[in-house]
Biopython code that builds the backbone (N, CA, C, O; Angstrom):
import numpy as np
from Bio.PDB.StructureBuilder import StructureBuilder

atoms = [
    (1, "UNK", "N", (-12.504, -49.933, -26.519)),
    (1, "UNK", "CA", (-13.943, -49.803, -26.711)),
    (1, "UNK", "C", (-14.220, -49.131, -28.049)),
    (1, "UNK", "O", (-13.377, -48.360, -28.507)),
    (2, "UNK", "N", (-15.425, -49.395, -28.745)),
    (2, "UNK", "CA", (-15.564, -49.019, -29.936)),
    (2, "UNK", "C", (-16.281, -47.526, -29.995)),
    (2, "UNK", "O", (-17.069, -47.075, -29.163)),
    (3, "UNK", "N", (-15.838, -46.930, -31.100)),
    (3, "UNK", "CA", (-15.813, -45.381, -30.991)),
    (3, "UNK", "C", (-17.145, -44.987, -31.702)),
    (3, "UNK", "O", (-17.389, -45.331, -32.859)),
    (4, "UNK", "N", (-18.101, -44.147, -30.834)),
    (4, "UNK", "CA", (-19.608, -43.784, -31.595)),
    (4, "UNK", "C", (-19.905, -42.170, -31.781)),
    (4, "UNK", "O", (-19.324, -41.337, -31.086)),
    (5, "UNK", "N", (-20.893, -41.809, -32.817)),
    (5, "UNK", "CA", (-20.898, -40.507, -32.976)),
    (5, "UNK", "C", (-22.651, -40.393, -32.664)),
    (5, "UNK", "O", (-23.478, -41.302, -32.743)),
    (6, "UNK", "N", (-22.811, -39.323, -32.385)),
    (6, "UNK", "CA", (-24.132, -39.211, -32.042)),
    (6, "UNK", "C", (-24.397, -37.546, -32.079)),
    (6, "UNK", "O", (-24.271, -36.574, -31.334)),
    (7, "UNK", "N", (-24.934, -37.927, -33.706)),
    (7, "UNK", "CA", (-25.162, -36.810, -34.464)),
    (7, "UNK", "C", (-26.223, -36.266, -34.171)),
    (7, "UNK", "O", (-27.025, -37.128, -33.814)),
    (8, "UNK", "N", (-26.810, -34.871, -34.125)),
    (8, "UNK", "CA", (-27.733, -34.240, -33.800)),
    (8, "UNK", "C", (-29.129, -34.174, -35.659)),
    (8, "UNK", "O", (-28.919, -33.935, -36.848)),
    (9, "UNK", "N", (-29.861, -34.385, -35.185)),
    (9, "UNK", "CA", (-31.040, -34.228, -36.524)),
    (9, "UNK", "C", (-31.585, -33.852, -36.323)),
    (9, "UNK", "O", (-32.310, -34.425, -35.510)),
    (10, "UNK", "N", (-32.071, -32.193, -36.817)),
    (10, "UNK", "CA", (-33.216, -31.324, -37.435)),
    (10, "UNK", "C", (-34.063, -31.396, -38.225)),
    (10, "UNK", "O", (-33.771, -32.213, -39.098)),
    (11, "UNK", "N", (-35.010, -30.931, -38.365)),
    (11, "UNK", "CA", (-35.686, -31.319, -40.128)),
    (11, "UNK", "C", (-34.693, -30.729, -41.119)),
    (11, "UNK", "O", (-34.418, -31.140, -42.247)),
    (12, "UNK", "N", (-34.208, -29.665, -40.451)),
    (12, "UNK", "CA", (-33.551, -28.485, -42.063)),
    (12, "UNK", "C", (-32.124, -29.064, -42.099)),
    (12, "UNK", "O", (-31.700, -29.147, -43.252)),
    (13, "UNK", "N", (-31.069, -29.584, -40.929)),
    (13, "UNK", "CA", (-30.244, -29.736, -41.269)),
    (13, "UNK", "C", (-29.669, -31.144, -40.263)),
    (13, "UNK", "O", (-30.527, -31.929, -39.859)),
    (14, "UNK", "N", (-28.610, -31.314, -40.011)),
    (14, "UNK", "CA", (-27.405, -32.336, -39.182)),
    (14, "UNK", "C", (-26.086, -31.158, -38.987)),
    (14, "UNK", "O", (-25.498, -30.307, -39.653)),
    (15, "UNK", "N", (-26.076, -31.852, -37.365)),
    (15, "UNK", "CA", (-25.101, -30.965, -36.543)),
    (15, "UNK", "C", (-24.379, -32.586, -36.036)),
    (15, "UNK", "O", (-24.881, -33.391, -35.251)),
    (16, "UNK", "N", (-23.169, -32.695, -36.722)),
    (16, "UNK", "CA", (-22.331, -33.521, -37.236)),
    (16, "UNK", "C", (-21.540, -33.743, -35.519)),
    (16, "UNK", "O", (-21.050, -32.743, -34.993)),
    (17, "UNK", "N", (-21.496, -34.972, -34.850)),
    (17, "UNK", "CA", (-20.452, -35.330, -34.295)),
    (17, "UNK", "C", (-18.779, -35.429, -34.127)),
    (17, "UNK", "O", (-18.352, -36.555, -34.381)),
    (18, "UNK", "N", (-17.989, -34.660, -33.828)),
    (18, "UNK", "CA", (-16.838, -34.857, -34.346)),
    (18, "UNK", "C", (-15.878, -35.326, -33.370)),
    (18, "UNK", "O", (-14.682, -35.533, -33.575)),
    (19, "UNK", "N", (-16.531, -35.475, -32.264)),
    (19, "UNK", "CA", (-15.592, -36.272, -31.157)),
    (19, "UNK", "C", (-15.821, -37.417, -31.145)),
    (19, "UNK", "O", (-14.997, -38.330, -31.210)),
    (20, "UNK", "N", (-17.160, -37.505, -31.048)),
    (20, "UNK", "CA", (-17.838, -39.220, -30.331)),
    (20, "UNK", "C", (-17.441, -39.732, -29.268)),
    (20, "UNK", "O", (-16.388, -39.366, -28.746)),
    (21, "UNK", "N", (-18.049, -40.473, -28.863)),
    (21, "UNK", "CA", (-17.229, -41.372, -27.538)),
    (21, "UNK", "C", (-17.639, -42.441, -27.775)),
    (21, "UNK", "O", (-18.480, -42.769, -28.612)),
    (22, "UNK", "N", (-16.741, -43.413, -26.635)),
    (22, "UNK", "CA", (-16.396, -44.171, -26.275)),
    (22, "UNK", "C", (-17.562, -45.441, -25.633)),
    (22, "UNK", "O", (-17.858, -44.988, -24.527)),
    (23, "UNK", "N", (-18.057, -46.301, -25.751)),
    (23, "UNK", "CA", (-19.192, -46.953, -25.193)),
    (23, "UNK", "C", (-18.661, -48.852, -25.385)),
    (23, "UNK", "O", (-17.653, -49.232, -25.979)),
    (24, "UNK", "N", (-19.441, -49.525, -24.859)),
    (24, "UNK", "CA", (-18.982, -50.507, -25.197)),
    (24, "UNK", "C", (-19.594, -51.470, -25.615)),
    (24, "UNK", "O", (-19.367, -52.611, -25.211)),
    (25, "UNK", "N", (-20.763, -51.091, -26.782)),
    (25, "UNK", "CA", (-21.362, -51.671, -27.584)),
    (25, "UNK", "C", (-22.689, -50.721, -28.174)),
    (25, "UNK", "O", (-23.027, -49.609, -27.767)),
    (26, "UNK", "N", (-23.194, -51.379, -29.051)),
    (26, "UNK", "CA", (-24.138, -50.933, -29.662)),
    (26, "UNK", "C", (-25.399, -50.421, -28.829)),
    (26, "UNK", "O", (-26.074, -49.444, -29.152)),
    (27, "UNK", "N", (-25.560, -51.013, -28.005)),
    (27, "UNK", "CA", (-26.460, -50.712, -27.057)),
    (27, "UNK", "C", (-26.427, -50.134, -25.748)),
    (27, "UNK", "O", (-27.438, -50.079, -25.048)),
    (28, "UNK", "N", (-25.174, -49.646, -25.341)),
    (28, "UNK", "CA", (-25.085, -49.096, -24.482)),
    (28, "UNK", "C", (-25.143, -47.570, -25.277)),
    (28, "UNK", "O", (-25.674, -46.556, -24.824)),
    (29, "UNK", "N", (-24.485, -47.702, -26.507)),
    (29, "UNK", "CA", (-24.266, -46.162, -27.335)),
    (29, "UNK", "C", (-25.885, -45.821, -27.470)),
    (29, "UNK", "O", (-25.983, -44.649, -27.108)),
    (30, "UNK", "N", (-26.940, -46.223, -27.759)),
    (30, "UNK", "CA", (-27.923, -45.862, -27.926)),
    (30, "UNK", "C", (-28.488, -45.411, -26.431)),
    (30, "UNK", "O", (-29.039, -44.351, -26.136)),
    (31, "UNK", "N", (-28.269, -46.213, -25.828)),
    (31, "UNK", "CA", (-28.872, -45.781, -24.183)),
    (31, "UNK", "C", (-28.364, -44.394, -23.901)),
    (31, "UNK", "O", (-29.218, -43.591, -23.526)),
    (32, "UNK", "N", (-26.962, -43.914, -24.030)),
    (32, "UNK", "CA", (-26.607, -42.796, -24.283)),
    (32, "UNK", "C", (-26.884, -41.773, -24.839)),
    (32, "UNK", "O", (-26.748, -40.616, -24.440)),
    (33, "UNK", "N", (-27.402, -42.274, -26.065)),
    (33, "UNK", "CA", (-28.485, -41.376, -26.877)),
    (33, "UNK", "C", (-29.482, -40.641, -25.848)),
    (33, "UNK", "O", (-29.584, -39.580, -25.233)),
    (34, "UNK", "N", (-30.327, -42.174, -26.093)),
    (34, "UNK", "CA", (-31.571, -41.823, -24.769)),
    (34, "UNK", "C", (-31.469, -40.878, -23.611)),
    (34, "UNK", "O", (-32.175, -39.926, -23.281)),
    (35, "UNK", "N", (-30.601, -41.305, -23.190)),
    (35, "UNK", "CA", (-30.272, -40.476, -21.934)),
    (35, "UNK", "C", (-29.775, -38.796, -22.286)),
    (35, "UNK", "O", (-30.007, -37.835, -21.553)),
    (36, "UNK", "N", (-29.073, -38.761, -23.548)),
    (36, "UNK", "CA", (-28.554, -37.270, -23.661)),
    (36, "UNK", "C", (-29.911, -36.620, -24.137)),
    (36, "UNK", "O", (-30.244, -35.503, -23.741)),
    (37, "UNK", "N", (-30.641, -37.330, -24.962)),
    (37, "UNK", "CA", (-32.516, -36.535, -25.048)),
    (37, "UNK", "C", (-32.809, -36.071, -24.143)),
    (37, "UNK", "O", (-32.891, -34.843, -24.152)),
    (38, "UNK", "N", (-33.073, -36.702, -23.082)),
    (38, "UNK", "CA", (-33.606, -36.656, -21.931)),
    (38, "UNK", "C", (-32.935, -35.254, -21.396)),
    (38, "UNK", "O", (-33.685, -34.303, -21.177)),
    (39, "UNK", "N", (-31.603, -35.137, -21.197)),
    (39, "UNK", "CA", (-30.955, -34.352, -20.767)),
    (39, "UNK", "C", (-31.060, -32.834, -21.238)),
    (39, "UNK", "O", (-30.981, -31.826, -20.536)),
    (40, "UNK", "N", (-31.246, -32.932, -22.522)),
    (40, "UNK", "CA", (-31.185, -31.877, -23.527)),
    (40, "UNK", "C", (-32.583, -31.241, -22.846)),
    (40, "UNK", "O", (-32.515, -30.277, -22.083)),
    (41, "UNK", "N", (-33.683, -31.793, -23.151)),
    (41, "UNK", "CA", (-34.713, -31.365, -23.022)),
    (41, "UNK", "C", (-35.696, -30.751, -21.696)),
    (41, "UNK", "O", (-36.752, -30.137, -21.538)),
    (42, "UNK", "N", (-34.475, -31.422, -20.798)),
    (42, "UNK", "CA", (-34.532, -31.110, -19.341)),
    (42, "UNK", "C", (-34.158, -29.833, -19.358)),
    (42, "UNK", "O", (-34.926, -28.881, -19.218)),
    (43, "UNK", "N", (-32.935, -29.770, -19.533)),
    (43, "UNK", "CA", (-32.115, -28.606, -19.499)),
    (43, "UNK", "C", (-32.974, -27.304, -20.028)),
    (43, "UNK", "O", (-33.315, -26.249, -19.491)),
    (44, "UNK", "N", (-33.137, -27.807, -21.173)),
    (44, "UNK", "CA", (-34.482, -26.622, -21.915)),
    (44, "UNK", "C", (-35.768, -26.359, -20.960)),
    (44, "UNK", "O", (-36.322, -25.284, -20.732)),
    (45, "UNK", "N", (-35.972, -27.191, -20.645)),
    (45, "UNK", "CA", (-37.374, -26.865, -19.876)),
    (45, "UNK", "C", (-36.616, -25.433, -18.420)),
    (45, "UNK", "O", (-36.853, -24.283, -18.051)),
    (46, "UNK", "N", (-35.899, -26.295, -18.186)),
    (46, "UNK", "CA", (-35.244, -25.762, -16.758)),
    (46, "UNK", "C", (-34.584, -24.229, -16.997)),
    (46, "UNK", "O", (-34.276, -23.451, -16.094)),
    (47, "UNK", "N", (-34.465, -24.029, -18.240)),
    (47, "UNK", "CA", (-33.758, -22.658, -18.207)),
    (47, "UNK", "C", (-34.929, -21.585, -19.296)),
    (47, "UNK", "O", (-34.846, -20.542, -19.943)),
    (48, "UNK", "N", (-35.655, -22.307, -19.071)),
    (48, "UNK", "CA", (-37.057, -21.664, -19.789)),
    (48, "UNK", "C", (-36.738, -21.801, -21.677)),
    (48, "UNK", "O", (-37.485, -21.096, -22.356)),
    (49, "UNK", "N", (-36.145, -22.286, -22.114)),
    (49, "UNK", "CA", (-35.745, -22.329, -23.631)),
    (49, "UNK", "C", (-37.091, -22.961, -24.586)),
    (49, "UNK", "O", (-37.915, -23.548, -23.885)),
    (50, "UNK", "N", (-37.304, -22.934, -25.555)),
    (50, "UNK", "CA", (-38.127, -23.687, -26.521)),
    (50, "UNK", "C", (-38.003, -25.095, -26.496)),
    (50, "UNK", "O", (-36.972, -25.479, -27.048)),
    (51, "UNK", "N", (-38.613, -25.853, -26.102)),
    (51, "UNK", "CA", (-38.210, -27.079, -25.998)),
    (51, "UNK", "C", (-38.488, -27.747, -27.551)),
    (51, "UNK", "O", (-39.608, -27.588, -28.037)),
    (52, "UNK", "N", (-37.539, -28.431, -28.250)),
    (52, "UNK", "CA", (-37.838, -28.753, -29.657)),
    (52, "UNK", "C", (-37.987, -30.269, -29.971)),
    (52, "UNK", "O", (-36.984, -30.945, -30.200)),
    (53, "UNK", "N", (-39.133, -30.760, -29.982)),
    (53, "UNK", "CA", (-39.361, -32.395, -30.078)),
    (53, "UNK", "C", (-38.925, -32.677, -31.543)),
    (53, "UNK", "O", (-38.293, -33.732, -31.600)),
    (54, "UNK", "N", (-39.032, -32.214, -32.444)),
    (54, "UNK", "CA", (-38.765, -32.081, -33.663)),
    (54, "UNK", "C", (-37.650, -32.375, -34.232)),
    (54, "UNK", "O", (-37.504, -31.948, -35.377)),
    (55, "UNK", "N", (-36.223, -33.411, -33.440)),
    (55, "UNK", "CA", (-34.943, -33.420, -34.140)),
    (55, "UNK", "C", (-34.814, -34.854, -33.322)),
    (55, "UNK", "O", (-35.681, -35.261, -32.550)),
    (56, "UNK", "N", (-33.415, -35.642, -33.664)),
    (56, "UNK", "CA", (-33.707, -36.738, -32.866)),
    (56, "UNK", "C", (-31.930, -36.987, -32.859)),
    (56, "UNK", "O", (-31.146, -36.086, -33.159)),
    (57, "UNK", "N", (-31.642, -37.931, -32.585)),
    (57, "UNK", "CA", (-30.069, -38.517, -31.931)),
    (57, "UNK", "C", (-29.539, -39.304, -32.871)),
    (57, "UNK", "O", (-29.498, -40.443, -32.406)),
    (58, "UNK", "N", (-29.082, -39.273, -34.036)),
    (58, "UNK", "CA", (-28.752, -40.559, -34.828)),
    (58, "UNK", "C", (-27.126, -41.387, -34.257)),
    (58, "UNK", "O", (-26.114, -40.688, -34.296)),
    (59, "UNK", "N", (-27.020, -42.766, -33.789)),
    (59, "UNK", "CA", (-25.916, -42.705, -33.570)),
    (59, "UNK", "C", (-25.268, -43.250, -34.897)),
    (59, "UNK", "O", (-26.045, -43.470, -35.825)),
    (60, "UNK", "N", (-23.929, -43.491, -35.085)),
    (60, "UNK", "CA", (-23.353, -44.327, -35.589)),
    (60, "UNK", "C", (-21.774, -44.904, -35.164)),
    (60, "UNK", "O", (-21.003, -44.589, -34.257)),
    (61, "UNK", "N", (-21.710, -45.695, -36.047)),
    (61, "UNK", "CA", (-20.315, -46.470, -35.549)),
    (61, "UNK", "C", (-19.126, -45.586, -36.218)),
    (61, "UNK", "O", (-19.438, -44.734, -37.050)),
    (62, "UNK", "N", (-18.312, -45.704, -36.004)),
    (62, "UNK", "CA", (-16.825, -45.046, -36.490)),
    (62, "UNK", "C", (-16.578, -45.493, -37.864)),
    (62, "UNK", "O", (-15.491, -45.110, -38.294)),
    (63, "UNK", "N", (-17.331, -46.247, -38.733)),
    (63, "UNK", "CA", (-17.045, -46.999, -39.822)),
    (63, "UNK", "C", (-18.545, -45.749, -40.905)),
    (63, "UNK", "O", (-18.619, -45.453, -42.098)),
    (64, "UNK", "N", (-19.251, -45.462, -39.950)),
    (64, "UNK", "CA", (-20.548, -44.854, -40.437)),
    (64, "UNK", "C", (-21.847, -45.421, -39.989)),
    (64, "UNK", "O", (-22.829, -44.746, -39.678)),
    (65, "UNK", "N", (-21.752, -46.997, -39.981)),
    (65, "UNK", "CA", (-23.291, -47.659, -39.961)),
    (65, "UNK", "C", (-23.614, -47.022, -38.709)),
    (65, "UNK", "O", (-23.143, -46.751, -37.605)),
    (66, "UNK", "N", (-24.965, -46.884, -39.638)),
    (66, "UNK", "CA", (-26.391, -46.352, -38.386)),
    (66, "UNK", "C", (-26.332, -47.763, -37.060)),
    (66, "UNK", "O", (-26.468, -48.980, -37.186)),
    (67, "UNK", "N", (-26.112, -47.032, -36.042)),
    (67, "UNK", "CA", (-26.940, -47.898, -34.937)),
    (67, "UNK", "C", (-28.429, -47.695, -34.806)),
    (67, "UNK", "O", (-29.274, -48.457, -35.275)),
    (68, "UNK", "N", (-28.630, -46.766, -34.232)),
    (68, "UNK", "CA", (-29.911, -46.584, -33.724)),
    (68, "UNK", "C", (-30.143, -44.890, -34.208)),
    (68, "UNK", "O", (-29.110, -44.227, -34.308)),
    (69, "UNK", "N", (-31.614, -44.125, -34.535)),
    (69, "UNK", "CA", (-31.726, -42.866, -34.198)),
    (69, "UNK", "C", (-33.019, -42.735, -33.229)),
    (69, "UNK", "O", (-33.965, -43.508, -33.382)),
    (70, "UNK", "N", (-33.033, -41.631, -32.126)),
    (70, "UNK", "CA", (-33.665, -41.707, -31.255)),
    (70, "UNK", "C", (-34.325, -40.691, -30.954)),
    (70, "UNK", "O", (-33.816, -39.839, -30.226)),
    (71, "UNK", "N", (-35.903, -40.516, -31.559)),
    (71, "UNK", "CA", (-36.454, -38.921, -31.540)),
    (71, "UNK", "C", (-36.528, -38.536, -30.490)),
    (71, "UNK", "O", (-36.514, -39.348, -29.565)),
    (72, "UNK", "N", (-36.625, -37.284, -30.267)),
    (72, "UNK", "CA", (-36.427, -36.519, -28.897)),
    (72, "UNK", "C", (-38.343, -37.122, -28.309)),
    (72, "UNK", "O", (-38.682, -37.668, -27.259)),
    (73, "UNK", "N", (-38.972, -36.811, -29.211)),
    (73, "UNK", "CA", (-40.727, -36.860, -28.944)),
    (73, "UNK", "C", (-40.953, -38.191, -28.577)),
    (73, "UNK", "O", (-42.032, -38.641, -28.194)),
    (74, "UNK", "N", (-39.940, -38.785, -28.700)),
    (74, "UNK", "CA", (-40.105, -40.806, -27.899)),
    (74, "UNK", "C", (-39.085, -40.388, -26.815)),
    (74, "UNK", "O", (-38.936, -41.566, -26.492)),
    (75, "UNK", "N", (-38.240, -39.727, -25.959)),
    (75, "UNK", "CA", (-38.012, -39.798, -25.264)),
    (75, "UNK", "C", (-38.438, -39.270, -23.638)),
    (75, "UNK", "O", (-38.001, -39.650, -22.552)),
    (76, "UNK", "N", (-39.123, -38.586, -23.865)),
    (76, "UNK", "CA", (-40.271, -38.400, -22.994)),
    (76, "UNK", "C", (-41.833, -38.942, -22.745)),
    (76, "UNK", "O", (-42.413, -39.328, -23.760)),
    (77, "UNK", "N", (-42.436, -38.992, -21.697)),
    (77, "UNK", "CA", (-43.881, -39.306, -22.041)),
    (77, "UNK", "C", (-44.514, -37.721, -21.240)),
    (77, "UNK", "O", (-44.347, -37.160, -20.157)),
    (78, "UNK", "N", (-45.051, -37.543, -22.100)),
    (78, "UNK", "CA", (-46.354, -36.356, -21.801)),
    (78, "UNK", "C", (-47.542, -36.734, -21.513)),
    (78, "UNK", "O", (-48.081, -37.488, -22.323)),
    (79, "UNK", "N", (-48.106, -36.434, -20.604)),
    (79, "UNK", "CA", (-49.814, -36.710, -19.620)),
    (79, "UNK", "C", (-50.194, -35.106, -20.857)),
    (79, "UNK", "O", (-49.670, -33.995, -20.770)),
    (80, "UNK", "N", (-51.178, -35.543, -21.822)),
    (80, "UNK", "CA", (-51.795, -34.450, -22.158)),
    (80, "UNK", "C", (-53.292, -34.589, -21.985)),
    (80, "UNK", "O", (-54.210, -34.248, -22.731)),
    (81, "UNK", "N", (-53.292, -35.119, -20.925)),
    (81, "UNK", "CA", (-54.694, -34.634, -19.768)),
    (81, "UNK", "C", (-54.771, -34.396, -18.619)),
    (81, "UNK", "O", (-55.706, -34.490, -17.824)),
    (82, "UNK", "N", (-53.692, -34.057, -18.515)),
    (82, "UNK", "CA", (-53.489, -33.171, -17.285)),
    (82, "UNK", "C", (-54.192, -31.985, -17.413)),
    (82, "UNK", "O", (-54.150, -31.142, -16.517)),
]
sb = StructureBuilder()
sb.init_structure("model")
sb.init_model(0)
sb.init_chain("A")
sb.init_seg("    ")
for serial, (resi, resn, name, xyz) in enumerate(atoms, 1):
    if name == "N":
        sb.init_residue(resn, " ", resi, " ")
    sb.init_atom(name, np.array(xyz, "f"), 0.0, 1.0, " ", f" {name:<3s}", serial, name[0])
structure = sb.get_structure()
């Protein structure tokens, strides 16, 4: 299976992938993305942390090319009329 990195993006900086995993295509690696947003931001909510919409998931392939990047603020939907 082909090997993906799924780098973290800030405005100020990149928090670099150095394991990556394993997926078995381009589109499953992005769904992964998706899903680790989701996760991240859960987690934050759940342990009372700052939740930061402001950074997003870039993946790429083991060669470098961009697959997909996936902002955290598209991975949720917010009711802000509630």
């Amino acid at each position: 299976m082909p090997l993906y990195f799924i780098h973290t993006v800030y405005p100020d900086k990149i928090e670099k992938d150095l394991m990556g995993i394993d997926c078995e295509n381009d589109e499953a690696a992005c769904r992964e993305a998706q899903l680790g947003a989701r996760d991240v931001i859960a987690d934050e909510v759940r342990t009372g942390k700052e939740v930061r919409l402001k950074r997003s998931f870039r993946v790429e392939r083991d060669d470098g090319t961009l697959v997909c990047e996936i902002p955290f603020n598209h991975s949720i939907v917010l009711d802000d009329e509630a």
